[in-house]
Every structure is written in C-alpha cells, then in structure tokens.
Biopython code that builds the backbone (N, CA, C, O; Angstrom):
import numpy as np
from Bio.PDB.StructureBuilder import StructureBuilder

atoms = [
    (1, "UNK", "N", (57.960, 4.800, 32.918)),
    (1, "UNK", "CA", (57.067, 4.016, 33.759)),
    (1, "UNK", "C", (57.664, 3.808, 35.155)),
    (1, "UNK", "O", (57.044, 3.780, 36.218)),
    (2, "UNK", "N", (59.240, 3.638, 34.920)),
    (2, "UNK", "CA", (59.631, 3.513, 36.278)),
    (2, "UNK", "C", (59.629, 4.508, 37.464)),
    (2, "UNK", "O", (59.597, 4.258, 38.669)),
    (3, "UNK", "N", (59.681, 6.009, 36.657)),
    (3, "UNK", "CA", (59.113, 6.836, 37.734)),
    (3, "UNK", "C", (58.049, 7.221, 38.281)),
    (3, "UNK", "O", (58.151, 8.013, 39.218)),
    (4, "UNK", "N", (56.637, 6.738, 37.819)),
    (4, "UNK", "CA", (55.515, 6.705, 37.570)),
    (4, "UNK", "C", (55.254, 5.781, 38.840)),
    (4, "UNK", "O", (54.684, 6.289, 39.806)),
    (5, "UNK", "N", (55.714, 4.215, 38.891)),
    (5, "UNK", "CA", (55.241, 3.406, 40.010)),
    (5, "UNK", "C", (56.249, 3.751, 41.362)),
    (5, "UNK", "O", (56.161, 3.069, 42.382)),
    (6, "UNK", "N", (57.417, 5.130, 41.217)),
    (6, "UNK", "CA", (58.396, 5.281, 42.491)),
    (6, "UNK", "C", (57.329, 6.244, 43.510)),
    (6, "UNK", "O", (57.094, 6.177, 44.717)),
    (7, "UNK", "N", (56.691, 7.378, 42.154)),
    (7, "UNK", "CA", (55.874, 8.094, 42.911)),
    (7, "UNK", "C", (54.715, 7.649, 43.886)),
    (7, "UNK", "O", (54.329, 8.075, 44.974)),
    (8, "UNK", "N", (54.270, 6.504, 42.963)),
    (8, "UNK", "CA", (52.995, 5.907, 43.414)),
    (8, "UNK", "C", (52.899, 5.221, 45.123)),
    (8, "UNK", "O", (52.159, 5.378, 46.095)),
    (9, "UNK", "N", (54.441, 4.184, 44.693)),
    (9, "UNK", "CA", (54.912, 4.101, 46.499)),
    (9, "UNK", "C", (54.894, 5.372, 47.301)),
    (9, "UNK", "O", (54.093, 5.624, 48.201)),
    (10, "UNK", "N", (56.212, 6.418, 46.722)),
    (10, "UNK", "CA", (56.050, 6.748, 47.501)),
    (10, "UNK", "C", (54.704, 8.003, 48.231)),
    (10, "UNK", "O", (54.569, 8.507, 49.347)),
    (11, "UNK", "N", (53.967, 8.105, 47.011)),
    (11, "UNK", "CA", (52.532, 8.998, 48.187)),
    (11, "UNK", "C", (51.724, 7.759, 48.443)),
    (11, "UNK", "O", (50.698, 8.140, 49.007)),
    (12, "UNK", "N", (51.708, 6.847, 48.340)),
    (12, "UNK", "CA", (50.657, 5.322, 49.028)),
    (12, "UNK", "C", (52.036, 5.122, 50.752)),
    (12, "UNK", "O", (51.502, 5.019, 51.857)),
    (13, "UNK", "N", (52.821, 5.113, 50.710)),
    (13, "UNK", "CA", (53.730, 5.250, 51.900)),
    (13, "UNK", "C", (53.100, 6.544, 52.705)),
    (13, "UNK", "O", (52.655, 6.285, 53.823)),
    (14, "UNK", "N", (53.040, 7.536, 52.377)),
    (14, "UNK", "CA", (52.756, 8.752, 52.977)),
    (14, "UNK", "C", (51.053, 9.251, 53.096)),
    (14, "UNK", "O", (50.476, 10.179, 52.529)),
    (15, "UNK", "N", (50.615, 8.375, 53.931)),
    (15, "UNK", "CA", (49.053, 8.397, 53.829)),
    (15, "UNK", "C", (48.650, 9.640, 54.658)),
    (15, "UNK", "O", (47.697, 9.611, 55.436)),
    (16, "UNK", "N", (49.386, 10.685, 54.463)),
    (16, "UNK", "CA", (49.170, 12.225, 55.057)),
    (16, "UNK", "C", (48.399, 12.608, 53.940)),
    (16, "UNK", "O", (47.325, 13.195, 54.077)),
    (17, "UNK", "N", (48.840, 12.337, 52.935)),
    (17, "UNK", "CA", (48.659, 13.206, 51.615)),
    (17, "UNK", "C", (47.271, 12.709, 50.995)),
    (17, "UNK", "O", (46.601, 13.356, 50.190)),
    (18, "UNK", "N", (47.020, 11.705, 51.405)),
    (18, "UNK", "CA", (46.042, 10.994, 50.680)),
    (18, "UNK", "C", (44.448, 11.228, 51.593)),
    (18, "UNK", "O", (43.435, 11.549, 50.972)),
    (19, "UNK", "N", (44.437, 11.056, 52.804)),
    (19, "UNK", "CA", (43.407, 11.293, 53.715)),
    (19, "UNK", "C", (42.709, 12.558, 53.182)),
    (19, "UNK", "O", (41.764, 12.549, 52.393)),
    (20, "UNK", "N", (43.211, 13.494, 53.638)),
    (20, "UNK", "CA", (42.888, 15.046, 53.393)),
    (20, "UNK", "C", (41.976, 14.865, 51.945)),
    (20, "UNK", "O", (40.794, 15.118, 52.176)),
    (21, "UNK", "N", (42.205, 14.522, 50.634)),
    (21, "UNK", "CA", (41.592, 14.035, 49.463)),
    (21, "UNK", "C", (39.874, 13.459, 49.980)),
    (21, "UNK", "O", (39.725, 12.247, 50.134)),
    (22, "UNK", "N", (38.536, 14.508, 50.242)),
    (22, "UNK", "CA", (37.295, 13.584, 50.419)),
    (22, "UNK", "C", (36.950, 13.599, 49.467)),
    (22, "UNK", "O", (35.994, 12.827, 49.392)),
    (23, "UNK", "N", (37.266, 14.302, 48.076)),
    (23, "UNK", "CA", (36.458, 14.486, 47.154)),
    (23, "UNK", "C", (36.122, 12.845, 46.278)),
    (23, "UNK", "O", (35.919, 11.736, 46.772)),
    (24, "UNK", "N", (36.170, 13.246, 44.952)),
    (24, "UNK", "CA", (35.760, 12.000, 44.160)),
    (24, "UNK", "C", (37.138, 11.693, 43.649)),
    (24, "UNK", "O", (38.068, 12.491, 43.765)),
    (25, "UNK", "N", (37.249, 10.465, 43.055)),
    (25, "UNK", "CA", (38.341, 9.908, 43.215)),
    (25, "UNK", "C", (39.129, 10.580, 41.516)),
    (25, "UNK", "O", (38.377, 10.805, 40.568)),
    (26, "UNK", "N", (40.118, 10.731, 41.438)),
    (26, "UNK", "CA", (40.635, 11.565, 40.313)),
    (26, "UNK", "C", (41.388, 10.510, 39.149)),
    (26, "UNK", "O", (42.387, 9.893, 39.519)),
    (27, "UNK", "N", (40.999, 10.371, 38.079)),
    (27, "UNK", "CA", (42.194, 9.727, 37.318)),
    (27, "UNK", "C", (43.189, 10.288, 36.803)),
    (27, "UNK", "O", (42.810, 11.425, 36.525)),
    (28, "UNK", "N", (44.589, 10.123, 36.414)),
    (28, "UNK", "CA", (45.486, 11.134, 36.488)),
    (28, "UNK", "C", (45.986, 10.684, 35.019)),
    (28, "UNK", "O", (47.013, 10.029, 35.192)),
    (29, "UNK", "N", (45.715, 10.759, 33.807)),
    (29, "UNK", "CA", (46.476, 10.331, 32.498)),
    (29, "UNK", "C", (47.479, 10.606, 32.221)),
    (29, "UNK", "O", (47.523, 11.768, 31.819)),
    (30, "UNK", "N", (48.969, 9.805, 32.222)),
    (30, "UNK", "CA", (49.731, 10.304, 32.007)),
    (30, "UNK", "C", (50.035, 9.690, 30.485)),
    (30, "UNK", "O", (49.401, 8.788, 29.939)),
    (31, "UNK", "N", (51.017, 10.320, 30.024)),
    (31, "UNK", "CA", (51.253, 9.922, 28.483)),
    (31, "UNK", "C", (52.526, 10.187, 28.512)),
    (31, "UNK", "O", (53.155, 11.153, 28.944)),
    (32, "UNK", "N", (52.944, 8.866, 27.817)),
    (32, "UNK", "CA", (54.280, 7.996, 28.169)),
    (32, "UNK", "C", (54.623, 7.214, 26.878)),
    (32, "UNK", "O", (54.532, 6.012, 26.631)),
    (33, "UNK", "N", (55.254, 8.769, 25.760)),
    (33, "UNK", "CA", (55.729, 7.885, 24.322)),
    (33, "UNK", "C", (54.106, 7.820, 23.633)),
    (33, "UNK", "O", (53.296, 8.677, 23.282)),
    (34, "UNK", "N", (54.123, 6.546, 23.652)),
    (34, "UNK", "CA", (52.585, 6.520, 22.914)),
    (34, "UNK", "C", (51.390, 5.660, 24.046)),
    (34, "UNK", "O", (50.175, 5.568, 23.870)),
    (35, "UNK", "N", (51.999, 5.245, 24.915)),
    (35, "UNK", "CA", (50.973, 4.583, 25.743)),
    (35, "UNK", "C", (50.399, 5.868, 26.919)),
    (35, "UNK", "O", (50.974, 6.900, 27.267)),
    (36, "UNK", "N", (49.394, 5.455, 27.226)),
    (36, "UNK", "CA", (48.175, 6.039, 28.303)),
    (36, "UNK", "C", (47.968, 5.442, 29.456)),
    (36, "UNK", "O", (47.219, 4.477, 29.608)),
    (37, "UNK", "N", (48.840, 6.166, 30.610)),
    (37, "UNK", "CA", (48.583, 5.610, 31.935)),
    (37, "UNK", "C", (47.831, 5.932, 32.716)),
    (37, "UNK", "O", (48.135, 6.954, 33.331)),
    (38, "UNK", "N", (46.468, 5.227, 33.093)),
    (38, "UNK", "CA", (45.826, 5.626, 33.627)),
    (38, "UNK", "C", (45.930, 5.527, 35.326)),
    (38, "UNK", "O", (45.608, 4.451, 35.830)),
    (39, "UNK", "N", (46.371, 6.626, 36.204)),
    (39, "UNK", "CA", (46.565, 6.599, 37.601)),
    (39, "UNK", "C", (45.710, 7.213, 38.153)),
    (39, "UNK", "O", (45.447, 8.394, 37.924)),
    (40, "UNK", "N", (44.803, 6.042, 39.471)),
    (40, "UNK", "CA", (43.721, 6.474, 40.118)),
    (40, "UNK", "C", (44.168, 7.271, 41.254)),
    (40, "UNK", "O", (45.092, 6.800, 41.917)),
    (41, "UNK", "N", (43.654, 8.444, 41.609)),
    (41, "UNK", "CA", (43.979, 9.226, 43.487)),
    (41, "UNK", "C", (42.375, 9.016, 44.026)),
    (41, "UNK", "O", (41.346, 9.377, 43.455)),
    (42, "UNK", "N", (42.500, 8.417, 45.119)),
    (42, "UNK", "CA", (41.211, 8.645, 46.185)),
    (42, "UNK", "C", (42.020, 8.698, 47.458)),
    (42, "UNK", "O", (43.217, 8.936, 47.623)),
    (43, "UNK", "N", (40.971, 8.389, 48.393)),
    (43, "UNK", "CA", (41.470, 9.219, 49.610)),
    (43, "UNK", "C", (42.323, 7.554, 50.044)),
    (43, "UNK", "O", (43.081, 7.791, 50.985)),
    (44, "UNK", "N", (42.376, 6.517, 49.768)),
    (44, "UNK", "CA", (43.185, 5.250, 50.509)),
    (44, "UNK", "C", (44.634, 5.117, 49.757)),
    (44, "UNK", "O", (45.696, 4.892, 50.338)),
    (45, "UNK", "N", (44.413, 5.354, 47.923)),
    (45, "UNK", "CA", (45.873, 4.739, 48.007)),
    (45, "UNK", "C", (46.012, 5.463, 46.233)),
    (45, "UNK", "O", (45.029, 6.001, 45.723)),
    (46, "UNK", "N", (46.985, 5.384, 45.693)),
    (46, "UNK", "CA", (47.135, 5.993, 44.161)),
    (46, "UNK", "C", (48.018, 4.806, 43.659)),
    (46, "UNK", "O", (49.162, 4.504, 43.997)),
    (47, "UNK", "N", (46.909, 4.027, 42.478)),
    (47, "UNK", "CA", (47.238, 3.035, 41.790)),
    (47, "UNK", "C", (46.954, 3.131, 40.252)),
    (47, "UNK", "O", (45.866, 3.626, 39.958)),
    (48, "UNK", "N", (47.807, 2.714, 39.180)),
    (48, "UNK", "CA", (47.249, 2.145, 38.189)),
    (48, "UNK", "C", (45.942, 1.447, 37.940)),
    (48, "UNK", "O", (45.625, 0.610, 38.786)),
    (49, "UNK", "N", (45.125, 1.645, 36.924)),
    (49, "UNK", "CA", (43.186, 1.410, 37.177)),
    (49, "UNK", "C", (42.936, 1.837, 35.762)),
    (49, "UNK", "O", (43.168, 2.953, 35.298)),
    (50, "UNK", "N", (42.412, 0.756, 35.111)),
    (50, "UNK", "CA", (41.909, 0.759, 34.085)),
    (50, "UNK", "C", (40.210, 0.894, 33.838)),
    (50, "UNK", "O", (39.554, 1.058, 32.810)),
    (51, "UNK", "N", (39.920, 0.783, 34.905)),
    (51, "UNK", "CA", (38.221, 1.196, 35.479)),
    (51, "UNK", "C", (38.214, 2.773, 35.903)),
    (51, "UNK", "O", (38.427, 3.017, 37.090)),
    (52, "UNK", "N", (38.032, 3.628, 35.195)),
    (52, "UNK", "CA", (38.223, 4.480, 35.112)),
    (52, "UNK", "C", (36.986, 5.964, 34.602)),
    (52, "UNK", "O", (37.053, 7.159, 34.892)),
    (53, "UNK", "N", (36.069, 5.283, 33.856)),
    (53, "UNK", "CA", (34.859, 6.053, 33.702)),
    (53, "UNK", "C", (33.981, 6.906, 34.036)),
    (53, "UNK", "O", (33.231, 7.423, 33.209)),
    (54, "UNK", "N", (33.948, 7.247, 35.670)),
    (54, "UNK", "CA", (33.000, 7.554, 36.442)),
    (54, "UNK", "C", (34.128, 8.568, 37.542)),
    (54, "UNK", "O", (33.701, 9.139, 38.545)),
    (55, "UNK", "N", (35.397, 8.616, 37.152)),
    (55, "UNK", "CA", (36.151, 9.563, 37.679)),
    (55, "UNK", "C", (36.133, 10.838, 36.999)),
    (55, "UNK", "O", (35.555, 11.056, 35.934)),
    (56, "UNK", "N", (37.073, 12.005, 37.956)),
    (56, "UNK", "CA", (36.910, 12.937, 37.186)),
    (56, "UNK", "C", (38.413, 13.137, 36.518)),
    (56, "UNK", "O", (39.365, 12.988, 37.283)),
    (57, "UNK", "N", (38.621, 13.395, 35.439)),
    (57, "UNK", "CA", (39.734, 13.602, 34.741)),
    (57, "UNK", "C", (41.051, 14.107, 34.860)),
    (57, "UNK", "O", (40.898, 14.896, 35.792)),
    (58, "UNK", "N", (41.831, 14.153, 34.648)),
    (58, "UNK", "CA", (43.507, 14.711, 34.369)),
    (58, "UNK", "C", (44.233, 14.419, 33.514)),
    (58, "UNK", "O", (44.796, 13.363, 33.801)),
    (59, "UNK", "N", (44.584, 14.877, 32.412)),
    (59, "UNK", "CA", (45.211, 14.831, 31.275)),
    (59, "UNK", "C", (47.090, 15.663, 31.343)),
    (59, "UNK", "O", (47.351, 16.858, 31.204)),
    (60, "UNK", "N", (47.759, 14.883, 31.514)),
    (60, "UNK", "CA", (49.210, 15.468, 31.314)),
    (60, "UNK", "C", (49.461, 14.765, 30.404)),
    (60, "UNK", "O", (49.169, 13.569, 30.383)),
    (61, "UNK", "N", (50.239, 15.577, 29.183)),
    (61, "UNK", "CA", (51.090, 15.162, 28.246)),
    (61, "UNK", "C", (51.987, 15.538, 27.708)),
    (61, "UNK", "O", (51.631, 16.165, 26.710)),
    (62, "UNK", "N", (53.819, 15.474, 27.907)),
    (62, "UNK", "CA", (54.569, 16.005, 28.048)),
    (62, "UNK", "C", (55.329, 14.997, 27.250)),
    (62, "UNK", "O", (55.066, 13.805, 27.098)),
    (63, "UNK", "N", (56.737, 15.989, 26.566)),
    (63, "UNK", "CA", (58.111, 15.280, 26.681)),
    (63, "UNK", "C", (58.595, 14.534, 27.641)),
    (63, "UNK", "O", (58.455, 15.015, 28.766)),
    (64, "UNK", "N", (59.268, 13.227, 27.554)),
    (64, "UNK", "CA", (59.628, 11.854, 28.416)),
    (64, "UNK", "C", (60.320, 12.730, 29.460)),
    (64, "UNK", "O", (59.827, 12.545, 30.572)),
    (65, "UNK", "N", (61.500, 13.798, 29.444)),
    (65, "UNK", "CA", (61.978, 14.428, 29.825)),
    (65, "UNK", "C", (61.487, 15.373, 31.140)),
    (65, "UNK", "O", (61.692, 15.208, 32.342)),
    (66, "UNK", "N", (60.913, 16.198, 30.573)),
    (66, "UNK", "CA", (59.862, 17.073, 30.950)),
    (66, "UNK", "C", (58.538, 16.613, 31.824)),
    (66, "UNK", "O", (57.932, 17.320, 32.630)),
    (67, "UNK", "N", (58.143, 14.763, 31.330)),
    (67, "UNK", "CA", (56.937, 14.303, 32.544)),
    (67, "UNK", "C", (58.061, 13.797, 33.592)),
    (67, "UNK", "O", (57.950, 14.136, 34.770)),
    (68, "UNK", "N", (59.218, 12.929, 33.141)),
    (68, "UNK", "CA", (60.117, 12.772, 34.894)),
    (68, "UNK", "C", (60.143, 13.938, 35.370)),
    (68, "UNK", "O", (60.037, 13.810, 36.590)),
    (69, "UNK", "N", (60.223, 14.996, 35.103)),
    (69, "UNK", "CA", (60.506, 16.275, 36.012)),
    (69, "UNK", "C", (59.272, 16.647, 36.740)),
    (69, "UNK", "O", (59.183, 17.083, 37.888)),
    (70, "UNK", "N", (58.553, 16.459, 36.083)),
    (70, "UNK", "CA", (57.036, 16.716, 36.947)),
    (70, "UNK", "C", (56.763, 16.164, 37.857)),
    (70, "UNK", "O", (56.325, 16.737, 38.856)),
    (71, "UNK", "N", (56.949, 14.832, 37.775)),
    (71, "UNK", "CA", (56.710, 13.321, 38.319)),
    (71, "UNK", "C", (57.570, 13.356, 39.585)),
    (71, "UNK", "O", (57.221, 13.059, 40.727)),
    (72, "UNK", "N", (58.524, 13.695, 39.240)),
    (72, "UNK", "CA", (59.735, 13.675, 40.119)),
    (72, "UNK", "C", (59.736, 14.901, 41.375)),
    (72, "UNK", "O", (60.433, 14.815, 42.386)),
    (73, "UNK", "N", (58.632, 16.250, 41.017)),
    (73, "UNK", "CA", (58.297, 16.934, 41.637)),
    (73, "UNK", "C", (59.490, 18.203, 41.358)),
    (73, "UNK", "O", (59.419, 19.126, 42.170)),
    (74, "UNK", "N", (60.333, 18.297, 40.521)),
    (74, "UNK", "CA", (61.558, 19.314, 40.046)),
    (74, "UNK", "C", (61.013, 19.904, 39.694)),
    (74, "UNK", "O", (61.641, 20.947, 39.875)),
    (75, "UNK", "N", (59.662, 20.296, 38.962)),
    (75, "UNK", "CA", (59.076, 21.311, 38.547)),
    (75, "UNK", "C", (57.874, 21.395, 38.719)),
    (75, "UNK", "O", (57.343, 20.312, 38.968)),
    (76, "UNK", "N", (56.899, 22.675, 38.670)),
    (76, "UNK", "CA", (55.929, 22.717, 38.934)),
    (76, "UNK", "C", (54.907, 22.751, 37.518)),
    (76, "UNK", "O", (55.138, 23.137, 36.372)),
    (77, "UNK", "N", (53.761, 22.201, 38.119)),
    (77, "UNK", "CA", (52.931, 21.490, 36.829)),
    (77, "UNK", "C", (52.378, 22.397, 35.978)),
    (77, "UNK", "O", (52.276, 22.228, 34.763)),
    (78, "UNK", "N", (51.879, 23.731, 36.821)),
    (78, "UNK", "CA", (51.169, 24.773, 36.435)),
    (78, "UNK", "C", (52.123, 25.496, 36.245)),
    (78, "UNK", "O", (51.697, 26.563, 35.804)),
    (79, "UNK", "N", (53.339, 25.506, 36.347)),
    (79, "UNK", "CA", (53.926, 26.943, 35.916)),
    (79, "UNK", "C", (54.763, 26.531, 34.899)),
    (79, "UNK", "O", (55.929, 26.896, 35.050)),
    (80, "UNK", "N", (54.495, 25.796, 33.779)),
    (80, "UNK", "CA", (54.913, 25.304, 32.537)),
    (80, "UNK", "C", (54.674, 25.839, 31.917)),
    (80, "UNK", "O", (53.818, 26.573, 32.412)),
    (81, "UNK", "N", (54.896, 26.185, 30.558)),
    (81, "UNK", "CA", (54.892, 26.960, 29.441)),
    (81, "UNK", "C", (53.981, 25.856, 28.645)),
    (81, "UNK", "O", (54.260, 24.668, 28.801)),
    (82, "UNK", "N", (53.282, 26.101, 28.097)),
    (82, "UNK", "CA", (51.680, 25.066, 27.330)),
    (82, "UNK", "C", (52.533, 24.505, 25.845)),
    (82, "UNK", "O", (52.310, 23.440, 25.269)),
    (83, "UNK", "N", (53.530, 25.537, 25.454)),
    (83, "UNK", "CA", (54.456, 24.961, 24.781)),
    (83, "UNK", "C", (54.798, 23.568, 24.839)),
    (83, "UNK", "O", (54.602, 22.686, 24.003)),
    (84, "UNK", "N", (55.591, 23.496, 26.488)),
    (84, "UNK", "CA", (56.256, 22.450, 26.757)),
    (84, "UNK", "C", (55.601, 21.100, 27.137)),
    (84, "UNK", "O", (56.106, 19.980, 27.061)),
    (85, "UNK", "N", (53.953, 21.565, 27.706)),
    (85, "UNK", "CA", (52.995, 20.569, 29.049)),
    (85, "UNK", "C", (51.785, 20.802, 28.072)),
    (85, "UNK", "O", (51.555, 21.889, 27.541)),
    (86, "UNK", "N", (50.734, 19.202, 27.822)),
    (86, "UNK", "CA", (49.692, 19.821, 27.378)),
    (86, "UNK", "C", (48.977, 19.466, 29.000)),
    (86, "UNK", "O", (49.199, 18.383, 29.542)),
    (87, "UNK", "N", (48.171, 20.462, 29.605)),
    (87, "UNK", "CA", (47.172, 19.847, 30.384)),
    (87, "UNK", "C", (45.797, 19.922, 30.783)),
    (87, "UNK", "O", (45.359, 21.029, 31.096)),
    (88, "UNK", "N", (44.933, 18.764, 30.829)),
    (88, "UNK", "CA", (43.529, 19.188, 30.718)),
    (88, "UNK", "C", (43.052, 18.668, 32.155)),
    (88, "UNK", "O", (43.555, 17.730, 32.774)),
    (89, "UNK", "N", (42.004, 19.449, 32.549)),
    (89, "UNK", "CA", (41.502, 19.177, 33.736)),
    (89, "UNK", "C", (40.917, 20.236, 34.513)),
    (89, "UNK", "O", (41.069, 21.393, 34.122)),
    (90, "UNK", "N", (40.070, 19.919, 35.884)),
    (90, "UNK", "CA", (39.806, 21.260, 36.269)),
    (90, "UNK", "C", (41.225, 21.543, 37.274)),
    (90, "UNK", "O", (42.170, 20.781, 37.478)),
    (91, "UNK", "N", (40.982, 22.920, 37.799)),
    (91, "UNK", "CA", (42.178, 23.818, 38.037)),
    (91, "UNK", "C", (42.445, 23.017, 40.089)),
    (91, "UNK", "O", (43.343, 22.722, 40.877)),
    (92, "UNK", "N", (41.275, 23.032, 39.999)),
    (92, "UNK", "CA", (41.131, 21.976, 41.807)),
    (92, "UNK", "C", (42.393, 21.015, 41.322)),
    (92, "UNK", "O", (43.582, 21.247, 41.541)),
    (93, "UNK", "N", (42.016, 20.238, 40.835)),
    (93, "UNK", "CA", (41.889, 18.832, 40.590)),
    (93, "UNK", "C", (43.500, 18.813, 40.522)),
    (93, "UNK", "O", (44.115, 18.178, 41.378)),
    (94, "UNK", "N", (44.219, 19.543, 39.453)),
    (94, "UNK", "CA", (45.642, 19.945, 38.817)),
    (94, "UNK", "C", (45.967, 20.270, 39.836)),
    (94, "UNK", "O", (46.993, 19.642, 40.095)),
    (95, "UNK", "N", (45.623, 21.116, 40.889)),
    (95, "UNK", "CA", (46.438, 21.786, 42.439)),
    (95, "UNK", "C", (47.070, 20.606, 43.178)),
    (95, "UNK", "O", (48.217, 20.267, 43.467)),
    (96, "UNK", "N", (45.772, 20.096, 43.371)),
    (96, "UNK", "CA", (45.718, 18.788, 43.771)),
    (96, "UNK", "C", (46.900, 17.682, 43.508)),
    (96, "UNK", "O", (47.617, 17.352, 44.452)),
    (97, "UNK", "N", (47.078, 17.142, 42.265)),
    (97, "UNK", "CA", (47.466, 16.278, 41.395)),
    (97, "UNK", "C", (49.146, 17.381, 42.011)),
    (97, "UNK", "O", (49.870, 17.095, 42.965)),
    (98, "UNK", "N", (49.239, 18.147, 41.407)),
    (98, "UNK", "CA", (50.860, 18.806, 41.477)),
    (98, "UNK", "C", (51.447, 18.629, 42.759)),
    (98, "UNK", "O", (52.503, 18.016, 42.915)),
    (99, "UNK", "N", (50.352, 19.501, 44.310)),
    (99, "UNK", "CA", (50.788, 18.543, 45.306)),
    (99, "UNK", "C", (51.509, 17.418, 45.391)),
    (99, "UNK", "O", (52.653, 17.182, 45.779)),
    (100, "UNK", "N", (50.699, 16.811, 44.988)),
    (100, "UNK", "CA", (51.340, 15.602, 45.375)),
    (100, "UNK", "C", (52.322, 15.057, 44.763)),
    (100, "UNK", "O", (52.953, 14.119, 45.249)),
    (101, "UNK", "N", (52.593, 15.621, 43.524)),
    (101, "UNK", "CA", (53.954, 15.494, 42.616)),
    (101, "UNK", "C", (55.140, 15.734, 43.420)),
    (101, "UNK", "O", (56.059, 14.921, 43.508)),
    (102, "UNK", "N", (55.080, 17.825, 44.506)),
    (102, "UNK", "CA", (55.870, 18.020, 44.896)),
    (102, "UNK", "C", (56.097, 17.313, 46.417)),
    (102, "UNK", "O", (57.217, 17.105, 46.883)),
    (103, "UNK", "N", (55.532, 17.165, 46.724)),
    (103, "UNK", "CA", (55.423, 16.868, 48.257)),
    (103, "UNK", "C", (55.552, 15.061, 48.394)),
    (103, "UNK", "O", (55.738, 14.604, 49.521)),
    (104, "UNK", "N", (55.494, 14.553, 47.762)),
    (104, "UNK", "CA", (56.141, 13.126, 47.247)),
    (104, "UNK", "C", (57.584, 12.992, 47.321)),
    (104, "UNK", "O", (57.969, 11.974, 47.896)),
    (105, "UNK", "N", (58.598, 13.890, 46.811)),
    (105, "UNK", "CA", (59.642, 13.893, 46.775)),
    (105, "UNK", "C", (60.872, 13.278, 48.018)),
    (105, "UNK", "O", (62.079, 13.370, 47.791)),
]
sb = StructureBuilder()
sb.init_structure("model")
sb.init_model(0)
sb.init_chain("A")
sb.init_seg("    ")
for serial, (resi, resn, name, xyz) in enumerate(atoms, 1):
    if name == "N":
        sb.init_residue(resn, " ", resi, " ")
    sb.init_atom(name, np.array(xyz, "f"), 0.0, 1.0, " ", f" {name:<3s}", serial, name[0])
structure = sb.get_structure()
C-alpha cells in the first residue's frame, strides 16, 4: 500500500502526465494480498475512489513483489509474462496506466 500512495503523489505532483488524459476517467484495480485497490486516473489528479462504477476498467494482479516493481515503474506492465501479471483491460487504457507507472519514477 505504501507504494501505491508514493506513486499516487508522485503523478498528482507531476500534472504533465495527467492533463494530456481527456478521455473518461480510468479505475486502476490493484490487488494487494487479498484486498482490492481501487485507483481513480482522470485528467486532475489519481486517487483512491470507491465510487467507481461508471469508469472504465483496469485489472492488475500480481505477486506483492512483482506489483512494487510495476508500481515502482522497474518493469514494464505489458511486457510480463501472463504467468507472472494477470491483466484485464483495454490495450489504450494499459498504455496509458504503464505510462504513468514508468514516467512517475
């Protein structure tokens, strides 16, 4: 969780990344052990949001290991082995979402 709210500062700090975003606002699920974090992206700020219904989806679910690395931007989201990453979503959306994983850093 703690790397989860470092990222969040830091792309809400870096409102480069976030503007460019006109689309609809994205929820980003991360899965963390057994809990479900639901993280909102729109174009102002990327927060935790339990109102969440009417977004369009992102599903990551990884080893604790393996989501800091993502999170952390050390690896890339899409070039995981499905072995290691489960992820659901459209392919925009995931480009999107990884951006900002790496470029957060």
């Amino acid at each position: 969780m703690e790397s989860i709210t470092h990222w969040m500062r830091q792309v809400n700090t870096r409102k480069d990344l976030l503007k460019k975003w006109k689309e609809r606002p994205i929820v980003l699920f991360i899965y963390d052990n057994e809990d479900r974090i639901p993280v909102t992206i729109d174009s102002q700020q990327v927060r935790i949001d339990f109102d969440y219904d009417f977004h369009c989806q992102v599903h990551i679910d990884a080893d604790p290991e393996i989501m800091e690395q993502i999170i952390e931007g050390e690896v890339k989201l899409t070039s995981l082995p499905s072995a290691n990453v489960h992820v659901e979503g459209k392919l925009r959306d995931l480009l999107y979402v990884e951006s900002l994983f790496l470029l957060a850093r």
